[in-house]
Backbone as a chain_set.jsonl record, in Angstrom:
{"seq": "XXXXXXXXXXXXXXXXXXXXXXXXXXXXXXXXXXXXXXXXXXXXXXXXXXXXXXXXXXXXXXXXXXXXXXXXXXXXXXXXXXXXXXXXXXXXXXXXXXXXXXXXXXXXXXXXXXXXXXXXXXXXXXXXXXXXXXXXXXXXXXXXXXXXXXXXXXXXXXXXXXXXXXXXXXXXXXXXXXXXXXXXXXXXXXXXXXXXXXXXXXXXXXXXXXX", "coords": {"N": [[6.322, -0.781, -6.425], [6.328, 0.366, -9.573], [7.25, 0.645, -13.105], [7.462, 2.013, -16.408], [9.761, 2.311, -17.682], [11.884, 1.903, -16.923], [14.506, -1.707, -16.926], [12.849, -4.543, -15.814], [14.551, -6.825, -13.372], [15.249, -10.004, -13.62], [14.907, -13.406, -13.14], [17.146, -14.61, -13.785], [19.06, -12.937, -13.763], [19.743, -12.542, -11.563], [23.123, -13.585, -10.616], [24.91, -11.683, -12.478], [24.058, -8.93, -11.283], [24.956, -9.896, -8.559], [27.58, -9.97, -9.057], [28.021, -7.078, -9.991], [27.219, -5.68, -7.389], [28.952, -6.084, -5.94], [31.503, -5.563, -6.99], [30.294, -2.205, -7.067], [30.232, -1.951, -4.004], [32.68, -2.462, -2.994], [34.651, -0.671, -1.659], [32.998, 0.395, -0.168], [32.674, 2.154, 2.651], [30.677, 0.828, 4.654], [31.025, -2.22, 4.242], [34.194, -2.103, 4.71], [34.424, -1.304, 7.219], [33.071, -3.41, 8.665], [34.053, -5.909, 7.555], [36.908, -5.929, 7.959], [39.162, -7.139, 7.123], [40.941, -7.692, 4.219], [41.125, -10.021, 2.292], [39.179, -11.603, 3.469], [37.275, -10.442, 2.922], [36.661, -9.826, 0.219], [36.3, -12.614, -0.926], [33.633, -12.808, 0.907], [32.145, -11.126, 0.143], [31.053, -11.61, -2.417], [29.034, -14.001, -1.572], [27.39, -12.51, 0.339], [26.234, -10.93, -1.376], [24.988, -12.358, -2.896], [23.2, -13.476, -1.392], [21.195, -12.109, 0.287], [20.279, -11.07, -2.586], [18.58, -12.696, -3.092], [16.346, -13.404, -1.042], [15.649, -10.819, -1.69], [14.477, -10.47, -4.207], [12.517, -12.193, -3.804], [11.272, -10.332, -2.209], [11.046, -7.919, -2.352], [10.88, -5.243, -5.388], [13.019, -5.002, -8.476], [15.074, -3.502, -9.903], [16.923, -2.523, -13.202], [19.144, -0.011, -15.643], [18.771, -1.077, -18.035], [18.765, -3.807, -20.206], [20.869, -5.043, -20.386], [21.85, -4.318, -17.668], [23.699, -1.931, -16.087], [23.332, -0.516, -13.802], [21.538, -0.679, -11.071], [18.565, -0.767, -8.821], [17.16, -1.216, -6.021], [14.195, -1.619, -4.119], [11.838, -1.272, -1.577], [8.509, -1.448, -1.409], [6.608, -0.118, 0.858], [4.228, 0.023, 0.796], [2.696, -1.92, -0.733], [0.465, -4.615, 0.191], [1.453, -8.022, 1.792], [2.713, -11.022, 2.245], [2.475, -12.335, 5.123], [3.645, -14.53, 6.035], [5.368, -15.919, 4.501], [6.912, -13.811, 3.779], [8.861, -13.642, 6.447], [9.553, -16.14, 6.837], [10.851, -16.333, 4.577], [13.07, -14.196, 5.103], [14.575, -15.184, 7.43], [15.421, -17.583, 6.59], [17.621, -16.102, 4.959], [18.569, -14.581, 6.739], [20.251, -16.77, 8.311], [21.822, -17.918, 5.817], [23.68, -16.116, 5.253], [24.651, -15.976, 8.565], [26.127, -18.607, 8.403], [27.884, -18.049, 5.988], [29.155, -16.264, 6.967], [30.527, -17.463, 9.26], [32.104, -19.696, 8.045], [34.102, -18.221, 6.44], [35.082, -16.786, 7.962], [37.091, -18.443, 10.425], [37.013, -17.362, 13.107], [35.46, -15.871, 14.117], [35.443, -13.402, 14.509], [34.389, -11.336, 12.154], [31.656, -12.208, 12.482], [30.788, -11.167, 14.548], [31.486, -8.556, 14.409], [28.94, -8.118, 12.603], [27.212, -8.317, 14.088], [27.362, -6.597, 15.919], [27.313, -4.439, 14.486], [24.572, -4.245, 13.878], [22.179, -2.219, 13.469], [23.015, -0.81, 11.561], [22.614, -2.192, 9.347], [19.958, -3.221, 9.344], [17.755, -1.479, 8.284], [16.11, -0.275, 10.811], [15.735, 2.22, 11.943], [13.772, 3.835, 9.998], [11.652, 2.632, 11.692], [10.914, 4.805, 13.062], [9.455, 6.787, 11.52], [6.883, 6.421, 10.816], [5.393, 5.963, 9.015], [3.594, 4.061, 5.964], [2.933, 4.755, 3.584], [5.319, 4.482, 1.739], [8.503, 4.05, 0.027], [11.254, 2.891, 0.248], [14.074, 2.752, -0.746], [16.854, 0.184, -1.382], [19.332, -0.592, -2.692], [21.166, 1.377, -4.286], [23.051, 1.312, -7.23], [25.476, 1.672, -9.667], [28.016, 0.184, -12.0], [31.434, 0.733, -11.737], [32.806, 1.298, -13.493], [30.724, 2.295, -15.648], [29.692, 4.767, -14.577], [28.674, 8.553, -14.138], [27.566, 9.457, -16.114], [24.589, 10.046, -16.082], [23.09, 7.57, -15.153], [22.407, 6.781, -12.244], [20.845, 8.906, -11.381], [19.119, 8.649, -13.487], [17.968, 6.238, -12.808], [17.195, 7.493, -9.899], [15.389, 8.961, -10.0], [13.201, 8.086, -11.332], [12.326, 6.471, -9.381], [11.229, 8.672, -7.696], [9.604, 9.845, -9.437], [7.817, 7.774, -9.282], [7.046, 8.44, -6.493], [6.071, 10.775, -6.308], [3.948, 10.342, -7.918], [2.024, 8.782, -6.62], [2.113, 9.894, -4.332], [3.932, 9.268, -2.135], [6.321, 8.997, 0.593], [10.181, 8.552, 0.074], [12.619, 6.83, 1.298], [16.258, 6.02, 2.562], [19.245, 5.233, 3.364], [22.642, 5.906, 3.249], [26.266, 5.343, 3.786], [28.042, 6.753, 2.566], [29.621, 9.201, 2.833], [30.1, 10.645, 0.585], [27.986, 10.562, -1.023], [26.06, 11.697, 0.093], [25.308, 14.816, -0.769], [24.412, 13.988, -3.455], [22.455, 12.797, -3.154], [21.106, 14.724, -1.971], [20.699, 16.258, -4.169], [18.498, 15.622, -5.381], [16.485, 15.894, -3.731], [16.389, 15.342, -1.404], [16.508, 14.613, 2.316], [18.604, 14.65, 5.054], [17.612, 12.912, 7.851], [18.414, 11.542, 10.367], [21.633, 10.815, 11.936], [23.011, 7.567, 12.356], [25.428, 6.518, 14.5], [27.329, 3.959, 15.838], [28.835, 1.831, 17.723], [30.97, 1.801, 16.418], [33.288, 3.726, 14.017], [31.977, 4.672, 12.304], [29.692, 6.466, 10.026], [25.961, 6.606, 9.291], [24.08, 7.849, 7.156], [20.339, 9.083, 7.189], [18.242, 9.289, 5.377], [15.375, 11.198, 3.853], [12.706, 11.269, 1.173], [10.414, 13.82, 0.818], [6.655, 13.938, 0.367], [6.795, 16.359, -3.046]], "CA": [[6.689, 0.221, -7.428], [5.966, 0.14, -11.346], [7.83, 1.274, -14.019], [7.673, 1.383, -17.718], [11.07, 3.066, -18.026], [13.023, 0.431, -16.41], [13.895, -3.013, -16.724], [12.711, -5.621, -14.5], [15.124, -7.584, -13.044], [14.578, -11.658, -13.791], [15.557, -14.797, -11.983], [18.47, -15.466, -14.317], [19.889, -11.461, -14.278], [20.624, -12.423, -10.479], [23.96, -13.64, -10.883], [25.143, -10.534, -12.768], [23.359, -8.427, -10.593], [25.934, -10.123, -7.785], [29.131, -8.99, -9.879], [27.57, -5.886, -9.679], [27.328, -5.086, -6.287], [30.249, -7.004, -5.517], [32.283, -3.98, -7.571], [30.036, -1.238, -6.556], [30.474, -1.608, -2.862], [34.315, -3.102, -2.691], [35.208, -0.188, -0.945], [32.069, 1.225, 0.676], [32.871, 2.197, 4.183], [30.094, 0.056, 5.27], [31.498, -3.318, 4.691], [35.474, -1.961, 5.269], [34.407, -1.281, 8.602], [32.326, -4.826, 8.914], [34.978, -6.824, 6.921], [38.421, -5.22, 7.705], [40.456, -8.144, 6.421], [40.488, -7.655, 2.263], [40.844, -11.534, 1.41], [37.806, -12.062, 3.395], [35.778, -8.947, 2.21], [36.659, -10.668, -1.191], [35.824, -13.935, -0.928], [33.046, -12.97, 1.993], [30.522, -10.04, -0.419], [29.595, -12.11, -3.533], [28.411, -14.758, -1.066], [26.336, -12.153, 0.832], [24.614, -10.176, -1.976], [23.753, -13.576, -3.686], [22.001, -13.977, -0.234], [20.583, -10.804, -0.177], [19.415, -10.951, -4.228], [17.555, -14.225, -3.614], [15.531, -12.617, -0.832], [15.014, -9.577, -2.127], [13.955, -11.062, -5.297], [11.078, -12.615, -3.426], [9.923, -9.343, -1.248], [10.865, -6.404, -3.335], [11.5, -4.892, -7.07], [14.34, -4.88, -8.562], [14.711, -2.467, -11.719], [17.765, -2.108, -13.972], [19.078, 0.942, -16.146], [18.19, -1.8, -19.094], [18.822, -5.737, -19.913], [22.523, -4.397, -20.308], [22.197, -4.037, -16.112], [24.94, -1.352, -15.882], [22.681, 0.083, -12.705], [20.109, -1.442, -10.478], [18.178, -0.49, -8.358], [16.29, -1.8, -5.133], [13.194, -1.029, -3.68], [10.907, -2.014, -0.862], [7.252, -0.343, -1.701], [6.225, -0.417, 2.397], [2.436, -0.011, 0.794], [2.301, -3.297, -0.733], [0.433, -5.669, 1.45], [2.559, -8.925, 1.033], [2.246, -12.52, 2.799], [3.422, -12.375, 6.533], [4.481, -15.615, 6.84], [5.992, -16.099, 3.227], [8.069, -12.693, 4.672], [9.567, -13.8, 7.426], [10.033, -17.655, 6.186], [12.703, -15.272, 3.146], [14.242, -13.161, 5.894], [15.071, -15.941, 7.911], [16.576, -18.235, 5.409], [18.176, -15.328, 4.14], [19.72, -14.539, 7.591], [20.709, -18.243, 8.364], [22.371, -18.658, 5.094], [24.711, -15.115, 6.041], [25.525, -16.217, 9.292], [27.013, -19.452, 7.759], [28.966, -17.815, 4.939], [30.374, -15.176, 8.07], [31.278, -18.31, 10.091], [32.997, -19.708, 6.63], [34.996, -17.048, 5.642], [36.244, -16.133, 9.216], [36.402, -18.989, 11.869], [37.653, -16.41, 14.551], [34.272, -15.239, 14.659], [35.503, -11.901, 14.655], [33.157, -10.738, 10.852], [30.357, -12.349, 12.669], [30.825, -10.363, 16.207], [30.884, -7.192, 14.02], [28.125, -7.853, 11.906], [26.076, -8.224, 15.037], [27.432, -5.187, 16.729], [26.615, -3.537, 13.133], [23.287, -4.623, 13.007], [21.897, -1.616, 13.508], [23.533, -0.17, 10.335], [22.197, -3.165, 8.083], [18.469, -3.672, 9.023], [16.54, -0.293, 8.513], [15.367, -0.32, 11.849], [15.781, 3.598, 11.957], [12.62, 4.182, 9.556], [10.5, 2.758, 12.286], [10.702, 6.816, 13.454], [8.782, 7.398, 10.529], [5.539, 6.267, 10.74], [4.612, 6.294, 7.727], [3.908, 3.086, 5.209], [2.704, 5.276, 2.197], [7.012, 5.131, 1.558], [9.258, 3.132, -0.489], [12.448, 2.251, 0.833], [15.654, 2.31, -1.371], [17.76, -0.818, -0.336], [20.479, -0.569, -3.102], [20.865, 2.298, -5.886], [24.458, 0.939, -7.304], [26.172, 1.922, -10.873], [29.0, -0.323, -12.167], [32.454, 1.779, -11.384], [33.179, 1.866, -15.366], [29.703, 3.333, -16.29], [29.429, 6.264, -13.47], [29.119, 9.712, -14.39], [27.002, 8.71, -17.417], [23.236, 9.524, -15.471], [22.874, 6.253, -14.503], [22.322, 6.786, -10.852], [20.245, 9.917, -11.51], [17.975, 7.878, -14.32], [17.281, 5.35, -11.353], [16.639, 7.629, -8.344], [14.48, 10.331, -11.088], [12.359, 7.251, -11.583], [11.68, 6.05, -8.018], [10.61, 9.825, -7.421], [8.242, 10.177, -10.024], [6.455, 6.609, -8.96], [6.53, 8.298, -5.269], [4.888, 11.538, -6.02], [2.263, 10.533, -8.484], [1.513, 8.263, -5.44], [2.078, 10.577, -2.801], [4.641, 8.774, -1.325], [7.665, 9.508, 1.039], [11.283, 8.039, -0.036], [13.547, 6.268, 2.513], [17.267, 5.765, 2.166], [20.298, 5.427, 3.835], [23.884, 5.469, 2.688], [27.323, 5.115, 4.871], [29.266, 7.149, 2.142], [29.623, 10.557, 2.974], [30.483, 11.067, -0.697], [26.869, 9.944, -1.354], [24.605, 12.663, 0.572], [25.252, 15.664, -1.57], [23.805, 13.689, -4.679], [20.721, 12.565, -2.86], [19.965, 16.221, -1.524], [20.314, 17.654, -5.235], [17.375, 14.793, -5.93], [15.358, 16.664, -2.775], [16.248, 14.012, 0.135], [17.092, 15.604, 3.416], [18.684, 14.28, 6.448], [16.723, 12.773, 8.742], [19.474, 11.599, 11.359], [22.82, 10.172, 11.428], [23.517, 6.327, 13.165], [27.241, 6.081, 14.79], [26.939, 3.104, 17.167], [29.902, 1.006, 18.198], [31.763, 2.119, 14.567], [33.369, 4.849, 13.696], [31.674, 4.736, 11.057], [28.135, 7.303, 10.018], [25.211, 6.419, 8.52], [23.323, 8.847, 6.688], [19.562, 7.97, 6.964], [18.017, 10.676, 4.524], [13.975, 10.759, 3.187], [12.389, 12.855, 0.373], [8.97, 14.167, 1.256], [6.689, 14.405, -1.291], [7.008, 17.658, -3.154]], "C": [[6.604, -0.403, -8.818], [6.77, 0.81, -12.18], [8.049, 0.743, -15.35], [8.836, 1.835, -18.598], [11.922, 1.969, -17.839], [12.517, -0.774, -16.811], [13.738, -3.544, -15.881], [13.555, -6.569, -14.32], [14.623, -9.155, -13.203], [15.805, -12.081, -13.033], [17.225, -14.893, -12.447], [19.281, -14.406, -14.183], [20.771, -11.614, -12.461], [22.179, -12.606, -10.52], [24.997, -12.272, -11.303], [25.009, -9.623, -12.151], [24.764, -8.547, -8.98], [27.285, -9.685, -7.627], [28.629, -7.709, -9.333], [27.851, -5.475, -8.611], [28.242, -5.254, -5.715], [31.49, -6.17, -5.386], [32.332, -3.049, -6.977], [30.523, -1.21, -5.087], [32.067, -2.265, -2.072], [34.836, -2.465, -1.981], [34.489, 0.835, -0.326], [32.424, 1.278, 2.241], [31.986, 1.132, 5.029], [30.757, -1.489, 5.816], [33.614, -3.324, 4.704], [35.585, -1.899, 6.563], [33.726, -3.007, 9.168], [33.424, -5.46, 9.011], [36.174, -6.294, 7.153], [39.669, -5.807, 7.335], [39.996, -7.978, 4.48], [40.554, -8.814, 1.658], [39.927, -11.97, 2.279], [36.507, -11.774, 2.797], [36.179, -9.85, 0.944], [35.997, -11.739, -1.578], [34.252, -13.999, 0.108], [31.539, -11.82, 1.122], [29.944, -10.421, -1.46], [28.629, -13.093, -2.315], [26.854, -13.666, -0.11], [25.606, -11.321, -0.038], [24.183, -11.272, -2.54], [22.615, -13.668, -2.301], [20.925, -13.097, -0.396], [19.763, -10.508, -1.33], [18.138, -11.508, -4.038], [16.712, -13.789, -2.714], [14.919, -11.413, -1.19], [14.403, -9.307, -3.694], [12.675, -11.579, -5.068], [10.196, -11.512, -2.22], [10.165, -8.222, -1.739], [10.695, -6.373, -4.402], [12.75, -4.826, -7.166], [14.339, -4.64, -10.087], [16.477, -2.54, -12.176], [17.409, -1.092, -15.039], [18.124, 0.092, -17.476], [18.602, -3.175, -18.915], [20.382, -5.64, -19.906], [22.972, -4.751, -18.623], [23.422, -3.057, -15.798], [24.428, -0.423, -14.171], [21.374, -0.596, -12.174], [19.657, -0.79, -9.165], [16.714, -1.192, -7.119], [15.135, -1.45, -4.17], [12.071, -2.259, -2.811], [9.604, -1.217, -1.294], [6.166, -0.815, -0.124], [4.494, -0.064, 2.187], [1.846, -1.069, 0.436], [1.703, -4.167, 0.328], [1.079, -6.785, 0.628], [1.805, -10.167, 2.401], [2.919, -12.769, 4.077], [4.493, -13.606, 6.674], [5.735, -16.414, 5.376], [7.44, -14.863, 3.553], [9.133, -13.096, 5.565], [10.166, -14.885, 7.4], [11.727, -16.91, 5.473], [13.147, -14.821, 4.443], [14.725, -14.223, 6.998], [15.998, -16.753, 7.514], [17.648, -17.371, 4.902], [19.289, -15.362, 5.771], [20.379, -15.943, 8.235], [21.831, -18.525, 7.514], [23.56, -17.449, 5.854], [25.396, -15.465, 7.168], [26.932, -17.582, 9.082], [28.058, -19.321, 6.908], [30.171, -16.906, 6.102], [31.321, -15.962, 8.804], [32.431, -18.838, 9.237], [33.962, -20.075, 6.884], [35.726, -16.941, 6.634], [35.902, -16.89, 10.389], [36.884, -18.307, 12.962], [36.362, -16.209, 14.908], [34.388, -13.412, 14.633], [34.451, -10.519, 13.674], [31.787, -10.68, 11.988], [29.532, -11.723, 14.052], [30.509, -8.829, 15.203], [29.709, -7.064, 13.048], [26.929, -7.873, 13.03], [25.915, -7.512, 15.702], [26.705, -4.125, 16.018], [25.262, -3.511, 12.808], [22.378, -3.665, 12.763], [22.05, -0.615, 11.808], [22.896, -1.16, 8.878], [20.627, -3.506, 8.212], [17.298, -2.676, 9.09], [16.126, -0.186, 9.321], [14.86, 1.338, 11.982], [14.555, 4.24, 11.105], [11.314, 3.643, 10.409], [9.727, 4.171, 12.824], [9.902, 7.293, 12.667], [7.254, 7.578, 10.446], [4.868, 6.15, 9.858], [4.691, 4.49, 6.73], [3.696, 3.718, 3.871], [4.208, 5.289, 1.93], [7.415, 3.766, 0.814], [10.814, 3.837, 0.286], [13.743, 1.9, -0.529], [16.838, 1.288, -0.717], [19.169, -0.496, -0.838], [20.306, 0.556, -4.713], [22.673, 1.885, -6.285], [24.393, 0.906, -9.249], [27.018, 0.948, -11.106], [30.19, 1.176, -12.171], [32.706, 2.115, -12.862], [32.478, 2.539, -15.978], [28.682, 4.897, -15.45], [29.993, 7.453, -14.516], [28.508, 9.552, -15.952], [25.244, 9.085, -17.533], [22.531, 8.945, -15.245], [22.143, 6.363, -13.191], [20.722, 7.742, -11.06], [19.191, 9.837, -12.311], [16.825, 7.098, -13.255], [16.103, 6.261, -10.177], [15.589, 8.468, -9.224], [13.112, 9.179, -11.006], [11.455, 6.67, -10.492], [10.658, 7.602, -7.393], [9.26, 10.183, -7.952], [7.189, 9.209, -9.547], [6.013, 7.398, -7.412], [5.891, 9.463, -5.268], [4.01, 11.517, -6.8], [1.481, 9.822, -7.333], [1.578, 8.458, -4.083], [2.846, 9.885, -1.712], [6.159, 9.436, -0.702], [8.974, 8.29, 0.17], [12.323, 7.475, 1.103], [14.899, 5.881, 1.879], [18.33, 5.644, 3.321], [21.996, 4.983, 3.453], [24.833, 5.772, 3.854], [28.833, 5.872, 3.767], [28.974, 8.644, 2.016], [29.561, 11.626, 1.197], [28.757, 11.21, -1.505], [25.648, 11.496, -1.315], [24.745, 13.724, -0.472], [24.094, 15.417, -2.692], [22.0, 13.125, -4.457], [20.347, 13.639, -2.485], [20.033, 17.021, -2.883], [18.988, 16.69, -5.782], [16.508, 15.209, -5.021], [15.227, 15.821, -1.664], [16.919, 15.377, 1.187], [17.809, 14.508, 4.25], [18.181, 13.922, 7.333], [17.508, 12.472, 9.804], [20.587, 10.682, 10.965], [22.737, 8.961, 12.215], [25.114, 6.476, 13.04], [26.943, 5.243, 16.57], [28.37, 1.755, 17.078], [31.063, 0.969, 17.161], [32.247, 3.216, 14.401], [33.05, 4.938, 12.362], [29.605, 5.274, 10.936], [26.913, 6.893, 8.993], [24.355, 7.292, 8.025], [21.671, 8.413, 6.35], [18.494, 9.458, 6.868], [16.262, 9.919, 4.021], [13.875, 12.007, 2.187], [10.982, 12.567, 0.626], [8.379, 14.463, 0.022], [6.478, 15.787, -1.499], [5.58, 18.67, -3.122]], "O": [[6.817, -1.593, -9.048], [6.998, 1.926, -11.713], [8.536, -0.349, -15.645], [8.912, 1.779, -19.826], [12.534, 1.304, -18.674], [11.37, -1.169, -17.022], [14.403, -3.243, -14.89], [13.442, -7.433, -15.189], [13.473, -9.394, -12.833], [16.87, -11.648, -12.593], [18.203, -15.149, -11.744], [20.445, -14.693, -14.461], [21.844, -11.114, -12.122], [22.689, -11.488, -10.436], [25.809, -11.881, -10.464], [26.054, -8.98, -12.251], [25.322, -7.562, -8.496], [27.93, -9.248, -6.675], [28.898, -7.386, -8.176], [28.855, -4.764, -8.603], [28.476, -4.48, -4.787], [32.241, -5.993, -4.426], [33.321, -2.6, -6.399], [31.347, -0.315, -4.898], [32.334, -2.423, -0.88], [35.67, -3.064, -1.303], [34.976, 1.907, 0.032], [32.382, 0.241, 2.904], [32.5, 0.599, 6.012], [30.959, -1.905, 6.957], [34.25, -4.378, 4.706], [36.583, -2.31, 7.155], [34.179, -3.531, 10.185], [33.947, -5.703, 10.099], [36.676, -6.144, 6.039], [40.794, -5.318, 7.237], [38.951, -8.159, 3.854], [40.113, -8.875, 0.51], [39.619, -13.104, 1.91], [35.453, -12.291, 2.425], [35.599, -10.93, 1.063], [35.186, -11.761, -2.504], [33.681, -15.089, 0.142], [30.353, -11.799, 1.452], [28.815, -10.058, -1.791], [27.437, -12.795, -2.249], [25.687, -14.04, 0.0], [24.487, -10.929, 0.295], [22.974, -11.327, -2.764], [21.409, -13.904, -2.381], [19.924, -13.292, -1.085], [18.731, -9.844, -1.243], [17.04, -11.164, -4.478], [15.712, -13.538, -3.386], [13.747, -11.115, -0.958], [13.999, -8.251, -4.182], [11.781, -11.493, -5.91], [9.126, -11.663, -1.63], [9.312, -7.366, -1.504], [10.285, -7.439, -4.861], [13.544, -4.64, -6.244], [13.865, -5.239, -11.053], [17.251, -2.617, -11.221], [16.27, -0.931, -15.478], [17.024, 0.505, -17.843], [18.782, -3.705, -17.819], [20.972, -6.445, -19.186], [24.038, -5.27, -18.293], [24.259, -3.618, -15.093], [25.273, 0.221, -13.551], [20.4, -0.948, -12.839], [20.528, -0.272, -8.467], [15.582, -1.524, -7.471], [15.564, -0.779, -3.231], [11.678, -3.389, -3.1], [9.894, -0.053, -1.569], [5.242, -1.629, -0.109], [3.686, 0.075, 3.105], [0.764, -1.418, 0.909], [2.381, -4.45, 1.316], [1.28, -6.786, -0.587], [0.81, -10.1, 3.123], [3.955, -13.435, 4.065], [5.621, -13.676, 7.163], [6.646, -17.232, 5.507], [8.643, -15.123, 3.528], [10.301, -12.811, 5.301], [11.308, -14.912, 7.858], [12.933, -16.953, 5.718], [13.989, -15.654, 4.778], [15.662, -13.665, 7.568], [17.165, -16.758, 7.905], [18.619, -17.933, 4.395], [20.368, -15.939, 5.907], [21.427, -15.612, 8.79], [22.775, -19.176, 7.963], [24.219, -17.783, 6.839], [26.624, -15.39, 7.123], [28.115, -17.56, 9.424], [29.008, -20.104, 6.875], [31.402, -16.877, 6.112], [32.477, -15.626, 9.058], [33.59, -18.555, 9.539], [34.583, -21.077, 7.24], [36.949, -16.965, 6.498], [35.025, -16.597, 11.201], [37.193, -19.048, 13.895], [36.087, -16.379, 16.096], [33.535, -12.529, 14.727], [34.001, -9.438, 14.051], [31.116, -9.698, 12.304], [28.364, -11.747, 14.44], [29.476, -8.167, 15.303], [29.452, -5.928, 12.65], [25.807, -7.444, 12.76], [24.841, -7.326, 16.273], [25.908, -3.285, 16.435], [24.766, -2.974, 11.817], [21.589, -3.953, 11.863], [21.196, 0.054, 11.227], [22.805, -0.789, 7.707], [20.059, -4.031, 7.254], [16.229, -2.839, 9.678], [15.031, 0.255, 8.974], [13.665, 1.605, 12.111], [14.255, 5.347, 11.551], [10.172, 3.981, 10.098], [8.543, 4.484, 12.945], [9.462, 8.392, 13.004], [6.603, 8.568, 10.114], [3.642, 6.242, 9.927], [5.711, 3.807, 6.822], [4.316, 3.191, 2.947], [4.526, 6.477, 1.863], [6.841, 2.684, 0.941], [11.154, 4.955, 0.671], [14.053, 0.805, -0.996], [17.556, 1.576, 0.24], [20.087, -0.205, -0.072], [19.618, 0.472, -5.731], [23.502, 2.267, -5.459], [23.558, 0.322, -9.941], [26.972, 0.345, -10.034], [29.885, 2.321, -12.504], [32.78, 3.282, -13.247], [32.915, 3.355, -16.789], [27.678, 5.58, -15.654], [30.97, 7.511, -15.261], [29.307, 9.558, -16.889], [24.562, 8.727, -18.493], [21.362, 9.287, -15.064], [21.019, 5.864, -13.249], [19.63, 7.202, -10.878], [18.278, 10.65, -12.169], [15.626, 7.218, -13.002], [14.963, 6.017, -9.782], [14.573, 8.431, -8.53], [12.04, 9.607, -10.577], [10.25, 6.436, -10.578], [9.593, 7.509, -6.783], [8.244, 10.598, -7.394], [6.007, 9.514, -9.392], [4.88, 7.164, -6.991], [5.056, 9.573, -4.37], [3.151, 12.397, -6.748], [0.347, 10.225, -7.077], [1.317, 7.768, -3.097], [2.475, 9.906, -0.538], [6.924, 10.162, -1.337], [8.54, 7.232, -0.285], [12.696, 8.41, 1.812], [14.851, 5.429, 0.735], [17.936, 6.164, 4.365], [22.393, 3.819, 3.419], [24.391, 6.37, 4.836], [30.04, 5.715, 3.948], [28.202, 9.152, 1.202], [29.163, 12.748, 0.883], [28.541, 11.952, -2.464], [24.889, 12.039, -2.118], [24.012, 13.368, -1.394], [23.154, 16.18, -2.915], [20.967, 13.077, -5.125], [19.129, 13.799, -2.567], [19.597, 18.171, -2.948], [18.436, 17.182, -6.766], [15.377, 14.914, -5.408], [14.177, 15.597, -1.062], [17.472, 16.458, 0.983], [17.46, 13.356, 3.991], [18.168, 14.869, 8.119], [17.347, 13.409, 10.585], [20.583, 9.95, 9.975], [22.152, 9.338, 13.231], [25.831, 6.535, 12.041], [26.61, 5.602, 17.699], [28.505, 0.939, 16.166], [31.957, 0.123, 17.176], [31.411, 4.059, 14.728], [33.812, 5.248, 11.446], [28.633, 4.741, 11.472], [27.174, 6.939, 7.79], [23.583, 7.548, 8.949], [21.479, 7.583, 5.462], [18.128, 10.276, 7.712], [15.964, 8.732, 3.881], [14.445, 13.098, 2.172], [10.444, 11.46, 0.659], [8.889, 14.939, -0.992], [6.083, 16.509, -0.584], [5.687, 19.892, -3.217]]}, "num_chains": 1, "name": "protein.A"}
């Protein structure tokens, strides 16, 4: 994905970028149900989006509202061809370093039992149904909690839309906050199915077709 609206995320904005998500998802159902102790979830989610950044710094985009960063935005573009073995090298390291910070944080093992029960909920697997690679993939659309309600969010996802239908592309998403879907179906996402697997907890795993 391209954009001359947004900024591009740099090496050094990671950090910040970490705060960020750190905020945004403090009390996302996703990792309350993962993490259900709150001085681990604390001490246990900068360590995994720095993980997370630093790969996804080397196989996606990564756009902000501006150099400000008050919103970022993550994107896989599943049309890119990319470097197989440069791929899988990052997603390995990446999951290596995670299981180490899970072991950490919580030697019970208990984080690292539900992040493996969860896994289903954390590795897109559910867009294999799709078939499709003409699609970008939304990993993380996240606001800071102080600058919501501002069209932040709605700047972001407006932007990923326009790159996917001048290029005829589908949209992929999935969020775990019920609060969430409404705002992606007034942007033209639908429902595609729900994940509830060993959690009481739903995943909403929504596409927009192009128009």
């Amino acid at each position: 994905m391209d954009s001359d609206n947004l900024y591009r995320v740099q090496k050094e904005d990671l950090p910040k970028l970490e705060k960020l998500l750190s905020k945004c998802f403090a009390l996302d159902p996703l990792y309350q149900e993962l993490i259900p102790d709150e001085e681990i979830r604390k001490r246990l989610m900068p360590e995994l989006f720095s993980c997370d950044l630093t790969e996804f710094y080397e196989t996606c985009e990564i756009f902000a509202d501006s150099s400000e960063i008050n919103g970022i935005l993550v994107v896989s573009d599943e049309s890119e061809p990319y470097n197989l073995l440069k791929y899988y090298f990052t997603e390995v390291q990446a999951a290596l370093r995670t299981e180490g910070y899970l072991i950490k944080e919580d030697h019970s093992l208990k984080t690292f039992f539900n992040f493996f029960l969860g896994r289903d909920y954390l590795n897109s697997s559910w867009t294999d149904q799709l078939h499709q690679n003409r699609r970008l993939h939304i990993i993380y659309l996240a606001v800071d909690p102080h600058m919501q309600h501002h069209g932040i969010a709605a700047r972001l996802i407006e932007e990923a839309a326009a790159y996917a239908e001048k290029n005829r592309m589908m949209i992929s998403l999935e969020t775990h906050n019920p609060k969430n879907v409404e705002f992606y179906q007034n942007h033209g996402f639908k429902i595609f199915g729900v994940v509830e697997k060993h959690f009481h907890l739903k995943q909403y795993c929504m596409i927009r077709e192009v128009q």
